[in-house]
N, C-alpha and C positions, 0 to 999 in steps of 0.2 A: 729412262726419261722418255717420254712420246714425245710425237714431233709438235702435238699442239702446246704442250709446255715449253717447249724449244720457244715456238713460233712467240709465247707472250711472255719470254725473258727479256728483259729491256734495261739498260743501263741510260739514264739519262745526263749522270754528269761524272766527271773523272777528277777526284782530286788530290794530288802530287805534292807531298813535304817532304823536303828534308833538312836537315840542319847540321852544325858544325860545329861543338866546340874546343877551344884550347886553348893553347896559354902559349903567348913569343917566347916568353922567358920565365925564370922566376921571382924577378923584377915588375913583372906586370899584372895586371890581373888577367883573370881570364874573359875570353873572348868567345862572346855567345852569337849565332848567326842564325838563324832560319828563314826558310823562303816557302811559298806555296803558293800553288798555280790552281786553277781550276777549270776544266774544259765540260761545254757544255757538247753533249752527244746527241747528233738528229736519229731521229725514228729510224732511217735508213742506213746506221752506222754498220759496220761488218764489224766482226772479231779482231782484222786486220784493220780497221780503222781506228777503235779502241788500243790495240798495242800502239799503233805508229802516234798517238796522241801522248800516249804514258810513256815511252820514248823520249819524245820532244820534250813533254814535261820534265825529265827529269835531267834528261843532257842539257837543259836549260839552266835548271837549278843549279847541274854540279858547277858548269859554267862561271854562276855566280858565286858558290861559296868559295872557288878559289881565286877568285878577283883578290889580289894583293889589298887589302885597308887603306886607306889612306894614313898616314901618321893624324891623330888629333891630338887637338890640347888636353884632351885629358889625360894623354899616356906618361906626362910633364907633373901629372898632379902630385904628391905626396902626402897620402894620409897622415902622417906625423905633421907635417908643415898646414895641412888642415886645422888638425886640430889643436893650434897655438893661437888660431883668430881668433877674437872673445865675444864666442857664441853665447847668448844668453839663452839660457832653458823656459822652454814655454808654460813650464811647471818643475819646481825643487825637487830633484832628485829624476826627473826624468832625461833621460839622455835627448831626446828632441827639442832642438833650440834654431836661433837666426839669428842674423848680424845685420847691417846696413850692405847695401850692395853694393858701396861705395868706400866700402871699409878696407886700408892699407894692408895688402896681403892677399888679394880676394881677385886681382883683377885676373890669372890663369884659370881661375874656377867660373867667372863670369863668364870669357871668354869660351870653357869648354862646353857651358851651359846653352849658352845662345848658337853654339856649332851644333848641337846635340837637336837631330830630327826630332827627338816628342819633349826640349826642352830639361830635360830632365837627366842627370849623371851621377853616375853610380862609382863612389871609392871608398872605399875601405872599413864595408860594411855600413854606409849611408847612404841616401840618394839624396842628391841636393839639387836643388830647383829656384827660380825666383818669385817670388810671391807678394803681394801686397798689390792693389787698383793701381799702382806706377810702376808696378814689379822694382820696386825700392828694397827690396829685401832677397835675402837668400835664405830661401828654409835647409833645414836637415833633418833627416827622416831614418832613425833605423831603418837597415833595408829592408828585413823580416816585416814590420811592420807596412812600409811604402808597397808592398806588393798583396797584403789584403785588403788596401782600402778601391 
């Protein structure tokens, strides 16, 4: 390689993931984590400025993936005790259905719902959310499904 190729190699941004997963027990489900950084790199960066950023990035991340979880309410859920609430299907014969959000049974699942940052929790092979213009409702979602829409 020549030095003028050298000279107009340029990285302008550096970006860092990594992720985690596992399972506490086999009681639980498992437990998905990732994180990603991204560092933006000036014109005048060295090779050694580059490492020491991907570095930081990543003793950053590992950092965070082994931050202990906090216990949530959903670790309390029970797919079986799920699905005894009397979800009615949004269509006969298809497994996607909702309840009232105030339906006897429901209030651990509300609870993990509104803890849950994008709203939305995942058990036992569903993702359940609250839905309706008063979020009066609890949807549920095969999860296969809930993750191509």
């Amino acid at each position: 390689m020549s030095d003028k190729t050298k000279q107009k190699t340029r990285i302008g941004r550096l970006v860092v993931g990594l992720g985690k997963t596992h399972r506490p027990s086999e009681a639980e489900e498992w437990e998905r984590r990732y994180f990603e950084i991204e560092f933006k790199i000036g014109e005048e960066a060295t090779p050694e400025d580059f490492a020491a950023a991907k570095k930081a990035g990543i003793d950053t991340i590992l950092g965070w993936l082994n931050e202990p979880l906090a216990k949530s309410p959903l670790a309390e859920l029970n797919p079986a005790e799920l699905d005894k609430l009397p979800w009615k299907e949004y269509k006969a014969g298809h497994r996607n259905a909702w309840i009232f959000a105030n339906t006897q049974g429901a209030e651990r699942l509300i609870e993990a719902i509104r803890s849950a940052p994008n709203g939305r929790v995942e058990v036992g092979g569903f993702v359940y959310r609250l839905s309706g213009k008063e979020l009066q409702f609890i949807s549920r979602t095969v999860a296969a499904e809930a993750t191509q829409k």
